[in-house]
N, C-alpha and C positions, 0 to 999 in steps of 0.2 A: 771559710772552708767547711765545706760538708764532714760528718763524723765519717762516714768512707773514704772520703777523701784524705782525711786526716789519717783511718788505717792504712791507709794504702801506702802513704810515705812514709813508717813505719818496717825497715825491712828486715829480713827475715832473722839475720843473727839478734837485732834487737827484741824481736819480740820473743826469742828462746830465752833470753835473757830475762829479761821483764816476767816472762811463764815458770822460769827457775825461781825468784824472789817470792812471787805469790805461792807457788807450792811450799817453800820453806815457811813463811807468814802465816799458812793455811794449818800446817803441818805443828808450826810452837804455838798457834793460836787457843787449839783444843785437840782433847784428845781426837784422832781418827776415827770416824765410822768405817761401818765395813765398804761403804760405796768407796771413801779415798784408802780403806785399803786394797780393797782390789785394784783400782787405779795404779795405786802403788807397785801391786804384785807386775803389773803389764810392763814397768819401765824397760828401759834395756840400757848397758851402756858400753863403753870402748877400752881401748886400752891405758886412758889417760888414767891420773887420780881421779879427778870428779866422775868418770864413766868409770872406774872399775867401783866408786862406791856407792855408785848407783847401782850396778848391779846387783852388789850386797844387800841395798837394804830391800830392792825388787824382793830376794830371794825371803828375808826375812819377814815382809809383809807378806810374804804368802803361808807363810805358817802361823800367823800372827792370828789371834781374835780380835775381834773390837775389843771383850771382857780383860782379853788378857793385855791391850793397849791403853786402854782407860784407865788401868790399874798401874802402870811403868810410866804414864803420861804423872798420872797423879803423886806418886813417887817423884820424879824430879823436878816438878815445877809445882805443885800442891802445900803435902804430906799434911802432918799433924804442925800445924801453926807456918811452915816453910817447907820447899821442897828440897831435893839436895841442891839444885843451880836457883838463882836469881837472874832471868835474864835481863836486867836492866842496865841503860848505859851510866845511869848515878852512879849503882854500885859499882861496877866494873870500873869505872873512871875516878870514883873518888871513896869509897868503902861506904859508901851511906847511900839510902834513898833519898829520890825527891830532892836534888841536888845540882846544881847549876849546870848540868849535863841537860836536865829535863827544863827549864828554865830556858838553856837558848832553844832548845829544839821546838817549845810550844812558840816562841818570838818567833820562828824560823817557819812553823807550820801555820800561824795566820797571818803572814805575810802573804802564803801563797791561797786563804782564804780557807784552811782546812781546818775543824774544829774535831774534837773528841764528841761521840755522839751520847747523848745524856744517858742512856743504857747500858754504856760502857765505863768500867771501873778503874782499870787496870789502867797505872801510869802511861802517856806516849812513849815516853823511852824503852819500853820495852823491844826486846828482838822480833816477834812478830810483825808490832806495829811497822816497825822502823824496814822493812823487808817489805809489806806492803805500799808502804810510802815509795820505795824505788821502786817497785814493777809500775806502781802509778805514775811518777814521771814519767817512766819510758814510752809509756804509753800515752799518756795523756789524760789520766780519767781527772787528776782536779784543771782541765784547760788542754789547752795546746801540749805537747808532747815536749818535754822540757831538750833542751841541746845538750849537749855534749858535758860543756863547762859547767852547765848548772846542775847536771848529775853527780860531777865530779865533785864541786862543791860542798853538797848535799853530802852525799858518801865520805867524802873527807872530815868532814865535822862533824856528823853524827854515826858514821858507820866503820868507816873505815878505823877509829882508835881502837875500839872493842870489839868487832863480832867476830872478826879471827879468835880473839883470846876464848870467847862463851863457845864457839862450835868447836874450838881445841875440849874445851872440860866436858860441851856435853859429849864428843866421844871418847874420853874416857872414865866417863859417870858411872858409880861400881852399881844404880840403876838402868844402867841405859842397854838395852839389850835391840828393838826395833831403833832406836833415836842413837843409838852409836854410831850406824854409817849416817844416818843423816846428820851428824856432825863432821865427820869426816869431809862428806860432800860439800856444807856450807862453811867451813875453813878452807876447802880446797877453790869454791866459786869463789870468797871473798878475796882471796888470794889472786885470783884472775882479775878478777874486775878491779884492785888495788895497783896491777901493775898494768895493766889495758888504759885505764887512766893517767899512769906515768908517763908510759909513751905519745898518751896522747899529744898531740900539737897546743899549748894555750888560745 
């Protein structure tokens, strides 16, 4: 199957889906330039949770600097030795790093033939990583666009035990000012996508 071909079956709810996970990946990866915060400023949303906290942090990125993002970024995921949050599933799942959470999940990411790239530091368990790992199934960037089941699986075991818990604290982190609705948002996605997988069929 051709890569077009490949997007093209691909449809539309999934790929909003898949474009919500990379934004959030993008978003705890590093601080914001001002290119994704304007981005940011453009969103729009509806009446739901995850649309009315989009619309919040639209509004907030628009009054936001990069300087003054760099600096609220570095605050909760930096600081002086730690920041206030740890986004990691070790911690979150067992109080330590580096911890049989990140253990299965590197077993689980070179089965599918994905490796951490020698330039990168930062454990795979992290929230970032683990956020662009599912818009990557969905789509297909390590192969074929993973099914149903195998998303589920994935999400279940590395996503689903914690990152409702990490987007509950990073909104309400006594730093988080830009990144408070976007926790709001990714407890309210992770929330959809935990019970969208329920219902699913096996």
């Amino acid at each position: 199957m051709t890569q077009s071909a490949t997007a093209a079956s691909i449809g539309a709810e999934d790929r909003l889906r898949a474009d919500l996970y990379n934004y959030l990946g993008v978003m705890l990866a590093r601080e914001p330039d001002e290119m994704i915060l304007q981005q940011t400023a453009g969103l729009t949303g509806d009446d739901s949770d995850l649309g009315q906290a989009m619309a919040e942090l639209a509004a907030r990125a628009a009054r936001t600097s990069a300087a003054e993002a760099r600096r609220e970024f570095n605050r909760l995921f930096i600081g002086l030795g730690r920041g206030e949050l740890l986004p990691y599933a070790s911690y979150y799942l067992t109080g330590f790093l580096n911890e049989k959470p990140l253990a299965s999940l590197r077993r689980d990411l070179r089965a599918r033939g994905v490796a951490r790239a020698e330039t990168v530091y930062e454990p795979e368990d992290n929230i970032a990583s683990l956020m662009e790992v599912m818009g990557a199934l969905i789509v297909g960037r390590f192969g074929a666009p993973s099914d149903l089941e195998d998303q589920r699986t994935f999400f279940n075991r590395h996503v689903g035990p914690w990152a409702g818990h990490f987007f509950a604290d990073l909104e309400s982190a006594k730093g988080a000012d830009l990144y408070a609705p976007l926790g709001t948002a990714g407890r309210a996605f992770i929330e959809i996508e935990r019970e969208a997988f329920r219902l699913s069929p096996e």
